[in-house]
DRENZA-598565 format. One record per residue (C-alpha): z, x, y; residue number from 1. Coordinates in pm, 1 decimal. Example, Ala and Ser with C-alpha at 12.3 -4.5 7.8 and 13.67 -1.06 7.14 Angstrom:
# DRENZA-598565
PT up east north num
PT 780.0 1230.0 -450.0 1
PT 714.0 1367.0 -106.0 2
This chain:
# DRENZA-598565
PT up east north num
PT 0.0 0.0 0.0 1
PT -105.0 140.9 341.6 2
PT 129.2 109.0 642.0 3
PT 8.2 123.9 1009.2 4
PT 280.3 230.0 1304.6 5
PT 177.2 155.7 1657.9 6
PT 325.9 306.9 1975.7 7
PT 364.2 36.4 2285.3 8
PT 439.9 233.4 2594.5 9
PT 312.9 129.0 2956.4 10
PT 153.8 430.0 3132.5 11
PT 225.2 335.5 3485.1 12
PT 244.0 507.5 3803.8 13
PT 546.4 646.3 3974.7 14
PT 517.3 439.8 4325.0 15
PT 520.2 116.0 4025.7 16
PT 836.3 193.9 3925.7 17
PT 1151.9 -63.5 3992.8 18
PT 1394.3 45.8 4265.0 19
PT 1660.0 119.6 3968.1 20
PT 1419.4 304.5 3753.7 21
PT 1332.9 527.2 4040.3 22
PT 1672.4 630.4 4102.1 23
PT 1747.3 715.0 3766.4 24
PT 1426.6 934.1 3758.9 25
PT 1540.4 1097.2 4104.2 26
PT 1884.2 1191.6 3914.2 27
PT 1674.5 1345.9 3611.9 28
PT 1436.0 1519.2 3885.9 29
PT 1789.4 1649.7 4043.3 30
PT 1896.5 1751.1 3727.1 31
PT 1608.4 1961.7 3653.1 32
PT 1621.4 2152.8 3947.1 33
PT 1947.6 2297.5 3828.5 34
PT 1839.8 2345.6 3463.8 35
PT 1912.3 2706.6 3337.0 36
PT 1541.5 2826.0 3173.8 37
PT 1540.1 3154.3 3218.5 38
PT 1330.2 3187.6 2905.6 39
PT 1080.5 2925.4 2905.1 40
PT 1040.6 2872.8 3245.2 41
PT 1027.3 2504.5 3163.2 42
PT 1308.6 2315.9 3337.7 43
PT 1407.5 1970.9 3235.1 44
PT 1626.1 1741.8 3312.4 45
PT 1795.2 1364.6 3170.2 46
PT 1951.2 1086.5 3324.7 47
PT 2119.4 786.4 3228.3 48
PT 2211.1 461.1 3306.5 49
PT 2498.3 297.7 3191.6 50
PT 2543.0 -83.0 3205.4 51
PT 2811.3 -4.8 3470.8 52
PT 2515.2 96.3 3695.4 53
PT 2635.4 443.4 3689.0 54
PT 2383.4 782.1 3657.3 55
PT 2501.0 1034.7 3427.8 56
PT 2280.6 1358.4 3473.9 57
PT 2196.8 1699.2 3279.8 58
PT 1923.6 1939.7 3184.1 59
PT 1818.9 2218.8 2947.9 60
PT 2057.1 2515.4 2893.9 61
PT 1883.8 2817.4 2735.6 62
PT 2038.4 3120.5 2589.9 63
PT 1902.7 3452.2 2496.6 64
PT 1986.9 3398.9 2132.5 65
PT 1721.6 3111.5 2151.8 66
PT 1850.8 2860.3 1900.0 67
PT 2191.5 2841.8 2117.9 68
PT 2007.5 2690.4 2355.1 69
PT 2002.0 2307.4 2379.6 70
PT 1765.5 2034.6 2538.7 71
PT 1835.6 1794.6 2856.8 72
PT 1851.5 1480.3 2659.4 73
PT 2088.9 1605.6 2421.3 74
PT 2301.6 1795.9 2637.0 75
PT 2345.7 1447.7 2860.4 76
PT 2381.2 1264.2 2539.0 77
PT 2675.1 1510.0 2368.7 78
PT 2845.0 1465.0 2687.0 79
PT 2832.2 1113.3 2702.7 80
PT 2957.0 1094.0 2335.8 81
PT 3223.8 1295.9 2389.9 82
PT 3353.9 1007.0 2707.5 83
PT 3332.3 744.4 2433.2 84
PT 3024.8 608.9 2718.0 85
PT 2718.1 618.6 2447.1 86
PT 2762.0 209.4 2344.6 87
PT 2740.8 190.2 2770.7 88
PT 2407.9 332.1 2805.4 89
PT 2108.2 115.9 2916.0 90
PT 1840.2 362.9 3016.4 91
PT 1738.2 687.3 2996.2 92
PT 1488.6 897.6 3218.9 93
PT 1354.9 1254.9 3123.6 94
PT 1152.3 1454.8 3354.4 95
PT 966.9 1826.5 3363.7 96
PT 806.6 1953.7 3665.2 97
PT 594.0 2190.9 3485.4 98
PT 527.9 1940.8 3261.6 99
PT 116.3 1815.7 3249.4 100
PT 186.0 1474.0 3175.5 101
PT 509.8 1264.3 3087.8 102
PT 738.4 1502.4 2906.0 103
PT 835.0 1352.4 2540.5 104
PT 1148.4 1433.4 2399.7 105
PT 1097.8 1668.6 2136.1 106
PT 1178.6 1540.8 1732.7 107
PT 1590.1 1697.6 1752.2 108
PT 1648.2 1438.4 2089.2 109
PT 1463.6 1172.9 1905.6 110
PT 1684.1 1142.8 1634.3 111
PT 1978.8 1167.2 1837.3 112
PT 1857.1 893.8 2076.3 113
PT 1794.4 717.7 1772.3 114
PT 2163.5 680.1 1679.0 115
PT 2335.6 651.8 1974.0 116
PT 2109.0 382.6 2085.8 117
PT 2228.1 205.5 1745.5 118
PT 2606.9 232.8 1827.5 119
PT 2484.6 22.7 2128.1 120
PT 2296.0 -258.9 1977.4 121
PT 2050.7 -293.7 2271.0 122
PT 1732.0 -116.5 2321.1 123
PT 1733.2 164.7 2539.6 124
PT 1487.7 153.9 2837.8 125
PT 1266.7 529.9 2848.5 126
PT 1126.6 665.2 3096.3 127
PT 937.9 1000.3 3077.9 128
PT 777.9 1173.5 3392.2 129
PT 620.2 1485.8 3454.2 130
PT 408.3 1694.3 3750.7 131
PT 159.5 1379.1 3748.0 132
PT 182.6 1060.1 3940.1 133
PT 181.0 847.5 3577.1 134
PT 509.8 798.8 3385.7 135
PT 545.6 614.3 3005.3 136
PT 784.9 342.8 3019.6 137
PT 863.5 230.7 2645.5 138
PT 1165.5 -9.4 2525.2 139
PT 1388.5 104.3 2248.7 140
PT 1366.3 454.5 2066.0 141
PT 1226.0 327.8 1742.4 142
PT 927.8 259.6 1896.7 143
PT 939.0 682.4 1922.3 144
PT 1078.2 776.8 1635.1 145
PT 988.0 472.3 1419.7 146
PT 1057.8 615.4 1084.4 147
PT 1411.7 758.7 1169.7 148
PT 1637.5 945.2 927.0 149
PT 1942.0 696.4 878.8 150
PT 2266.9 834.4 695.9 151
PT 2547.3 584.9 651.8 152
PT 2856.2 778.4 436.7 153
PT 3022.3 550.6 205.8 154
């Protein structure tokens, strides 16, 4: 039996945006300017929204013993697990300025947006800009990771 998967995203431009979504893509823009990328020369940074209206805010941290390093989304996300906030979150924004087009998390974030979005029971709203005018808006992670690995101990 043969299986098809389909990706629904909106490629939209910037200026389209909601007055909410553009705030928390300012807050990821912030955050990227303060990324530490030493190494790649790629800065990125996350935001989030919480349904308290709040922005949380990080970016990449890079190390010279490369795989200490750690990505924006999941150095935002970590954090926010560790303030019990993860079942709070309501969107999340990723930007790169170097980045061609929208910057996609890479498959690490995925899976972690994955679960925490589950301990919330609501799809996330995504938002993923780059050096370009367009940004992907897409509801709920499984739509990018739509075959997720899913552990529950007994």
């Amino acid at each position: 039996m043969q299986h098809q998967l389909i990706l629904a995203y909106e490629e939209i431009a910037r200026s389209d945006l909601l007055p909410e979504e553009k705030a928390l893509l300012a807050a990821a823009e912030a955050a990227a300017r303060q990324a530490y990328a030493p190494y790649s020369g790629f800065p990125v940074g996350a935001a989030a929204r919480t349904t308290d209206k709040r922005l949380w805010a990080s970016n990449n941290q890079e190390n010279a013993a490369y795989p200490s390093g750690l990505c924006a989304e999941r150095t935002l996300l970590f954090y926010l697990g560790s303030q019990q906030l993860i079942p709070a979150v309501e969107a999340l924004a990723v930007y790169a300025p170097h980045s061609p087009g929208p910057v996609m998390p890479c498959g690490a974030c995925r899976q972690v947006m994955y679960e925490y979005e589950q301990l919330g029971n609501q799809p996330w709203l995504l938002i993923f800009a780059g050096a370009t005018s367009v940004v992907y808006r897409i509801r709920g992670v499984p739509t990018l990771l739509p075959l997720a690995f899913v552990w529950k101990p007994s």
